[in-house]
C-alpha positions in Angstrom: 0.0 0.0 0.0 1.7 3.4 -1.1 1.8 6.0 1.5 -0.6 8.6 0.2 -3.1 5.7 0.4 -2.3 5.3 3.8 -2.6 8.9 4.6 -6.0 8.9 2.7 -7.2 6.2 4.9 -6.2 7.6 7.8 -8.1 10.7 7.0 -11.4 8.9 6.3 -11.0 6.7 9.5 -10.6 9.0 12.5 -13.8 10.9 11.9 -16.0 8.3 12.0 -14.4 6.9 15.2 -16.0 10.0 16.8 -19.2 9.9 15.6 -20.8 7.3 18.6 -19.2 10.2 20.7 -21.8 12.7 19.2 -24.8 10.0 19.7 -25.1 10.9 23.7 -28.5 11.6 25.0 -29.4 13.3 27.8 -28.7 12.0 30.3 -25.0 10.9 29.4 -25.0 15.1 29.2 -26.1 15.8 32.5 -23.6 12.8 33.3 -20.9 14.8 32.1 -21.7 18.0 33.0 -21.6 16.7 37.1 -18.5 14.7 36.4 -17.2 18.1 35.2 -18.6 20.2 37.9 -16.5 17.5 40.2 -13.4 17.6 38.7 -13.2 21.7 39.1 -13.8 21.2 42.7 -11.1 18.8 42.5 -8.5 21.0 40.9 -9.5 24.3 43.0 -8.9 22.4 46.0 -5.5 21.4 45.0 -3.8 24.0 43.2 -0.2 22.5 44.1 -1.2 19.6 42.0 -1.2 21.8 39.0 1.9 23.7 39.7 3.6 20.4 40.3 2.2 19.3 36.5 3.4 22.2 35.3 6.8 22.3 36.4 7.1 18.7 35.5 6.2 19.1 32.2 8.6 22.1 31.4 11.8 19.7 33.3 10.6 17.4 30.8 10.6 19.4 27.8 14.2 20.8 28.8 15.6 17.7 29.2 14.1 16.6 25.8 15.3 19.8 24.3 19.0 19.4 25.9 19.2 15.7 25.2 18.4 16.5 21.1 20.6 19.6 20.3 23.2 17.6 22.3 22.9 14.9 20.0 22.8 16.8 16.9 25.9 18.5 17.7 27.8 15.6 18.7 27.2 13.9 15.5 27.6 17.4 13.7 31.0 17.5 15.3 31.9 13.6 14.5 30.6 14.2 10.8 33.2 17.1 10.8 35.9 15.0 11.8 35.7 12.3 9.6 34.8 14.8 6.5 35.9 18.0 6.6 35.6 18.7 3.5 31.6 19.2 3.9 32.0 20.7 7.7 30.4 23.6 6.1 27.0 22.2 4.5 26.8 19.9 8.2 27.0 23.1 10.1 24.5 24.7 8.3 22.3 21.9 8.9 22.8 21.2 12.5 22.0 24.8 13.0 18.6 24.2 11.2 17.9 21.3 13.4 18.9 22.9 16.4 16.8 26.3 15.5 13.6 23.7 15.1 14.1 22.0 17.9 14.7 25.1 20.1 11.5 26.6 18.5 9.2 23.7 19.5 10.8 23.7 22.9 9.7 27.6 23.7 6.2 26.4 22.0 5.7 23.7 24.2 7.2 25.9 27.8 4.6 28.5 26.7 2.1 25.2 26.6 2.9 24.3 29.9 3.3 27.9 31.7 -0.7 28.8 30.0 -2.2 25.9 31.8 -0.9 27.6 34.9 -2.5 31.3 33.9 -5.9 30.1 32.5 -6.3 27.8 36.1 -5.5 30.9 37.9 
């Protein structure tokens, strides 16, 4: 199967996997709505739970970020050294990398810190 079939497939698929989820009555809605009600009594009672989410997840991200522009350098660097003749077109590309990564790093940090200022 080539892979704009697969992609077509998996655009036709994951729509109608939601559609029971439309089919609630009313009283799965009034379900909802008090298990909702419960869990923002849960979360205002315990805002340290969310701080402590929050500054797990940005830890987390940092690490992630760290551990992958590590990488890419080291390998940029062992590239070098084995070919220096194209140190040049591998810098140039490890700085790319390392420019993406960064950017979905500060994405995700800003993520994280809005949950904090929307529970607030």
């Amino acid at each position: 199967m080539c892979k704009l079939t697969r992609i077509i497939l998996l655009f036709a698929i994951f729509p109608t996997m939601a559609a029971p989820a439309l089919a609630q009555g009313e009283q799965a809605a009034a379900a909802k709505d008090a298990a909702a009600e419960e869990t923002a009594a849960k979360e205002a009672a315990a805002p340290w739970q969310i701080l402590a989410g929050t500054a797990f997840g940005c830890g987390l991200v940092i690490l992630g970020a760290g551990y992958g522009i590590g990488r890419i350098g080291s390998s940029a660097v062992e590239s070098m050294a084995r070919q220096p003749e194209v140190a040049g077109s591998v810098q140039t590309a490890m700085i790319v990398a390392a420019a993406l990564i960064e950017g979905v790093t500060f994405f995700a940090l800003i993520v994280c810190l809005l949950s904090v200022i929307f529970r607030y």
